[in-house]
N, C-alpha and C positions, 0 to 999 in steps of 0.2 A: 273382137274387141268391144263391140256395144255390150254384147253379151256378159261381157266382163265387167263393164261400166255400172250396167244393170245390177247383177251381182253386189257390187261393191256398194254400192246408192241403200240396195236391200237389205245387207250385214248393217250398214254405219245406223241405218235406221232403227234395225230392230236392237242393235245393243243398246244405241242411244237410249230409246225407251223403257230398256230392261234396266239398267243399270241405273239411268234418273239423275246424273248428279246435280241438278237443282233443287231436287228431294233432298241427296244426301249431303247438301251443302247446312242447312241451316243443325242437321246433327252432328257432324262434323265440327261447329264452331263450338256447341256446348261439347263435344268431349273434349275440346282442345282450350277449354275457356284459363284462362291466367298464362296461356302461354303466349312468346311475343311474336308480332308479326310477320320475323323473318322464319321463327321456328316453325312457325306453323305452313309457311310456304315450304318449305323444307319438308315437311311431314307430308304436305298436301303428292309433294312430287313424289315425293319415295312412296306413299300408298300407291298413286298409279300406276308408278312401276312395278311394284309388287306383282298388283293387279294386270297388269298386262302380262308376266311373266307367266301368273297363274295361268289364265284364258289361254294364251299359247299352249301351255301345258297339256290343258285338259284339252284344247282343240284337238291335239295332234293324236296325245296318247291316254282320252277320259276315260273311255272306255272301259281299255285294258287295266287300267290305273282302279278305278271302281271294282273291278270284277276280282282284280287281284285279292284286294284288300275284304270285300264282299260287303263293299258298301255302295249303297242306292241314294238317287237322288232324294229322297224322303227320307232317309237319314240324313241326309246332307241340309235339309230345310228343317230339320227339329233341330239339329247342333246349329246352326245357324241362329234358331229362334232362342235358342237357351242362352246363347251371347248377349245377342239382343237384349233380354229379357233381363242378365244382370249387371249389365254396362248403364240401362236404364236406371232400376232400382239406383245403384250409386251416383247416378246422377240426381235420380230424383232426390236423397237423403242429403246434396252436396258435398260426397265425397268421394274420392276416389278420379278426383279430375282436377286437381289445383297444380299451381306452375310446381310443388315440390317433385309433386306425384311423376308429371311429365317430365320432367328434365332427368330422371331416373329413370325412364321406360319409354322414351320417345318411338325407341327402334319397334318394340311391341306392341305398341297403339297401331303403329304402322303396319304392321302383318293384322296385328286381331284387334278391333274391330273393322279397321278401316279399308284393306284389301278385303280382307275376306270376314262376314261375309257384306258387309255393309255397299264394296264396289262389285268386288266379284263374287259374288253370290250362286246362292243353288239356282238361280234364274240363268242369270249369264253363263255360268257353268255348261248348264246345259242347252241354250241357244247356240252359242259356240261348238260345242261338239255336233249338234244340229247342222247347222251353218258349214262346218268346215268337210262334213260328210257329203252337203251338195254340191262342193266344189271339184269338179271333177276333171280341169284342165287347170295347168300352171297358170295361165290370167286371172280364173277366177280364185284360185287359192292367193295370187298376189293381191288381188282385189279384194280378199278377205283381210288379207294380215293391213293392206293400207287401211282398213275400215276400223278394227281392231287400235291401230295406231290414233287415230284420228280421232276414234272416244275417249280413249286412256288423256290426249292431249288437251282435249276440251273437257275435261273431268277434272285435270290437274288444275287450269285454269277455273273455272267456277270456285274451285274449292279454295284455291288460294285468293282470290277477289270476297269472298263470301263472311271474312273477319273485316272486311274496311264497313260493310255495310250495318252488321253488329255495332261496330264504335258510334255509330251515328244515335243510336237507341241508348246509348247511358249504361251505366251499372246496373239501374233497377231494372229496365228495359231488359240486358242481358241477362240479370237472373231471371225475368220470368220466362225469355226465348227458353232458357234448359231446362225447367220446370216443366214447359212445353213439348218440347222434342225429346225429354226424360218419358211422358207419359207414350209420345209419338212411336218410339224407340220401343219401350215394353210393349204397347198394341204391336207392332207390327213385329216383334220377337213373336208372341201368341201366335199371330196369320201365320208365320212360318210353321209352327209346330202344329197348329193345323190341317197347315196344306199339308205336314209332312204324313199328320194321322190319319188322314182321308182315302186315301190307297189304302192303306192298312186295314182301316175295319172295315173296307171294302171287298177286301178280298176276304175278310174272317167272315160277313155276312151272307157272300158270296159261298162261303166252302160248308154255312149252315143248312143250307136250301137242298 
């Protein structure tokens, strides 16, 4: 059981920090800007679960799931970074994020950007599959899935508290937060497609020599 405890302490840490939602909180508010406070609790929930479904997913069956399909984590971090990269753009232009846009595509903000890859990302993706390969008795695998539970829950929550602190900053305040995590959002769509190209010319530099 310590052992277990252990475990559990380890997973809830290391998603905690992969995932970030006090990162993805202030992006979160600018993709969800004009919509209202309950809607956006409502979104905030339904991405975690999304996102917890996912991580389950690929805990159990990433692998297989990747191999099938003959896709790599490094593709998974460039398609990640291409999201990123024009969820930004429209944010930065201020379009593509007003209460019309939302109240027509609530359910799909919810799967892309915000589950994936913004919560459950090529990072957690594959921590998770990591993580769930160490767990080699049922305590530690319940000790996972509680760990698991416990970020999606405290992710829900950051992100739904994350609009009352916006209000406090004004309209002008608010546009210049999305202006801000517009630019945040494109930089770190790039890191993605980066990290994703860095294997790659690695192995093409690698197979010159």
């Amino acid at each position: 059981m310590p052992e277990a405890i252990t475990f559990g302490l380890v997973c809830f840490s290391s998603l905690l920090v992969i995932i970030d939602p006090l990162a993805a909180a202030p992006i979160f508010v600018g993709l969800t800007e004009g919509m209202s406070t309950e809607a956006r609790r409502k979104l905030a929930i339904r991405a975690s679960l999304i996102s917890l479904v996912l991580i389950a997913v690929f805990a159990v069956a990433g692998s297989a799931i990747l191999k099938l399909f003959g896709i790599t984590i490094s593709a998974l971090r460039i398609a990640g970074g291409m999201i990123f990269v024009g969820m930004g753009m429209q944010m930065l232009a201020g379009s593509g994020h007003g209460t019309e846009v939302h109240q027509g595509s609530g359910k799909d903000l919810a799967v892309v950007p915000l589950a994936m890859p913004l919560i459950c990302g090529p990072g957690a993706i594959t921590t998770s599959m990591i993580l769930m390969g160490q767990a080699a008795t049922w305590s530690t695998r319940l000790a996972f899935a509680l760990a698991v539970l416990a970020v999606m829950v405290l992710t829900a929550v950051v992100l739904s508290l994350a609009p009352r602190a916006v209000r406090l900053m004004g309209k002008s305040g608010t546009e210049i937060l999305t202006r801000v995590m517009a630019m945040i959002l494109i930089s770190l769509g790039v890191q993605f497609v980066l990290d994703g190209l860095r294997p790659v010319l690695m192995e093409v530099l690698a197979s010159l020599r």
